[in-house]
C-alpha positions in Angstrom: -15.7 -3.4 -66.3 -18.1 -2.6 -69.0 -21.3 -2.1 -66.5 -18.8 0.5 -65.1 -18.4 2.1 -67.9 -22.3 2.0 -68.9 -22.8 3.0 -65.2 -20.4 6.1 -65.7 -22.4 7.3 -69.0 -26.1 6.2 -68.2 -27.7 7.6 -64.7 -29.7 4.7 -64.0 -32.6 5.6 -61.8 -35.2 3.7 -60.4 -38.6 4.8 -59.0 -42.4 3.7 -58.3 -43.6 5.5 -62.1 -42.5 7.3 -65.0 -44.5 8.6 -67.7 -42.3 8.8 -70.7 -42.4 11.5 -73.3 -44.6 9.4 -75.9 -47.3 8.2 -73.2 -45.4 4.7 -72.1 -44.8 3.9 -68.5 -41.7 2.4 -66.9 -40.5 2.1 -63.4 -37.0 2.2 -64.9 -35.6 5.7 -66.4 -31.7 5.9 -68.3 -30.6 9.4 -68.2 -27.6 10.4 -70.8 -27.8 14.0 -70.2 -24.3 13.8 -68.9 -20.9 12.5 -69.2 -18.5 12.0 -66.2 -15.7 11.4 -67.5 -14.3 11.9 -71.3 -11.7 9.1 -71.1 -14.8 7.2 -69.9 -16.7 7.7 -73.1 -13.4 7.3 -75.0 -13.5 4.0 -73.8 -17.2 3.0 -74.4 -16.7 4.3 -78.1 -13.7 1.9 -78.5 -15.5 -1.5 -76.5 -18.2 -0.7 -79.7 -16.3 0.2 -82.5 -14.3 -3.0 -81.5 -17.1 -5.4 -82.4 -17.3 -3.9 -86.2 -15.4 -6.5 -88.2 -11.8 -4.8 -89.4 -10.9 -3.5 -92.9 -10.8 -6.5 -95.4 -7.4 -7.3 -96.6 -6.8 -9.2 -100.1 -4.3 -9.4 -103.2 -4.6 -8.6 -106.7 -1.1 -9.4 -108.6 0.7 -8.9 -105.5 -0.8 -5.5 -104.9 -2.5 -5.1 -101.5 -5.9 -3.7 -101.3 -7.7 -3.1 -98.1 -11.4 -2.3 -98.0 -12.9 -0.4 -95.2 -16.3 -1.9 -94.1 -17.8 1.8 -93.1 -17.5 5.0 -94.7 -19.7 7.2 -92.5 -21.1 7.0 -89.2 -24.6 8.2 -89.2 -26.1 9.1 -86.1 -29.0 11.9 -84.4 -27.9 15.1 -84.3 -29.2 15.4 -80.5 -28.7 11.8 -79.2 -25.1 8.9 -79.8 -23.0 12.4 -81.1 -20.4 11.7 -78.1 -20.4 8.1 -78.9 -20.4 8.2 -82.8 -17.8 10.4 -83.0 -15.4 8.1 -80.8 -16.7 4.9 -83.0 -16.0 6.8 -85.6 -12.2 7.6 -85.0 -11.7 4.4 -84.2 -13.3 3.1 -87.6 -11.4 5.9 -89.1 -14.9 6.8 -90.7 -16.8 10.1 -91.2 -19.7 11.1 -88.7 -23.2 12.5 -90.6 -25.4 13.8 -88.3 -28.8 14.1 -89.0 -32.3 15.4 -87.1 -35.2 13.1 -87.5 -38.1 15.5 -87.3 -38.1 15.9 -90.1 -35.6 13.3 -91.0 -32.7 15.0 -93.0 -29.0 15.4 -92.7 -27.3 18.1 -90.8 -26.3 21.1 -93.1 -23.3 21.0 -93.3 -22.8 17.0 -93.8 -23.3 14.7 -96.4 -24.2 11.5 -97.7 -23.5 10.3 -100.2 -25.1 7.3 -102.7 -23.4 3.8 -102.0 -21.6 4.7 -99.3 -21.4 2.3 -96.1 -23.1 3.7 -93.4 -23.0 2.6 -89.5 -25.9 3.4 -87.8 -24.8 4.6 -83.6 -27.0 5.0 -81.1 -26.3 5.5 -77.5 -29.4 4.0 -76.4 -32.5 3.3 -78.0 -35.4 3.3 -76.3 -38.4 0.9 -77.9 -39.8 0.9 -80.3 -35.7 1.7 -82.5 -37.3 5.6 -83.7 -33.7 7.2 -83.9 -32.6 4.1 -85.7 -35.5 3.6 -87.7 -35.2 7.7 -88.8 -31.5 7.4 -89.4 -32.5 3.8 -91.6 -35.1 6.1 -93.9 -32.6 8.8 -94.0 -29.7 6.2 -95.4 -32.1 4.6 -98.1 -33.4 8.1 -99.1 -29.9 8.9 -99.8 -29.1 5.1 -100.9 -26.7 4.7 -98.7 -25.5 0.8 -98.0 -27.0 0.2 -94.4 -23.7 -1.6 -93.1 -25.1 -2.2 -89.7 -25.9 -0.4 -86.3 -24.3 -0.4 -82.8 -26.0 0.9 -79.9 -24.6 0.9 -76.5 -27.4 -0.2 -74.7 -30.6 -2.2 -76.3 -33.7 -3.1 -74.3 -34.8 -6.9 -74.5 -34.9 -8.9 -76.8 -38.0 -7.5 -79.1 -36.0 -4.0 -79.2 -32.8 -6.5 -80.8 -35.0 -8.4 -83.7 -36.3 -4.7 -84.5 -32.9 -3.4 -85.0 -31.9 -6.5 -87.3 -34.6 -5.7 -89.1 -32.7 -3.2 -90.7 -29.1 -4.9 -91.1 -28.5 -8.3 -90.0 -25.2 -6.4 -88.6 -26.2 -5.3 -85.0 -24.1 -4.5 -82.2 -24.7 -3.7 -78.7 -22.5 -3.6 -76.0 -25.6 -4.1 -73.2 -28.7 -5.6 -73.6 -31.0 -4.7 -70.8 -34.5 -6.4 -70.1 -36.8 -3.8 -68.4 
């Protein structure tokens, strides 16, 4: 069930060569230029948000508290919107979006100090740019780096680079290719 949901959002193509954009070569290209079906991506953005631990829940003289793990959602402004803001709903968090040449927030958003921010990602290609952009842009506006969920991460070298950054890492897929 989830390959047919990652199947519905990624085009997966395969073919003899591809030069990438930044000079690297794969036989393999993912292609999220598209969505087929919005229930679809609802879906995907629920399977993810799912793996974030739930709001803490503790007593203080019989008063109840409960403590939301994220506050924001921080994603690229051009790639993860469609998935961030479904995570986010879900999370019942804010989305920030933010451009990472250079890397600042989106007018119109903010972020603000101490707040706990998830980093989303549909897919990030090696070697974690978008996350590592949205990381700087979190500590530059000291942000609490809760953790980061991607949909799709490639091998294992792409998954120690992203818990380099928060020990908290999510991914729905991991592919090796």
């Amino acid at each position: 069930e989830l390959l047919d949901l990652l199947t519905s959002y990624f085009d997966f193509r395969t073919r003899r060569h591809v030069r990438l954009s930044n000079g690297q070569h794969t036989d393999t290209l993912i292609d999220r230029s598209w969505v087929q079906s919005p229930e679809k991506l609802r879906n995907l953005g629920s399977e993810l948000a799912a793996k974030i631990p739930a709001p803490r829940k503790f007593k203080i003289w019989f008063v109840g508290f409960s403590v939301k793990e994220v506050d924001v959602v921080l994603t690229h402004a051009d790639f993860g919107v469609l998935i961030a803001d479904h995570v986010a709903a879900d999370l019942d968090a804010r989305v920030v979006l933010a451009h990472t040449n250079p890397n600042v927030i989106r007018r119109g958003f903010k972020l603000r100090a101490g707040e706990r921010a998830l980093l989303v990602t549909d897919f990030d290609p090696f070697p974690c740019q978008k996350i590592q952009s949205l990381a700087e842009i979190a500590q530059e506006h000291r942000a609490i780096i809760y953790g980061i969920a991607s949909v799709v991460s490639l091998g294992p070298e792409n998954l120690k680079m992203l818990r380099s950054y928060s020990p908290n890492v999510h991914v729905l897929a991991e592919l090796d290719l």
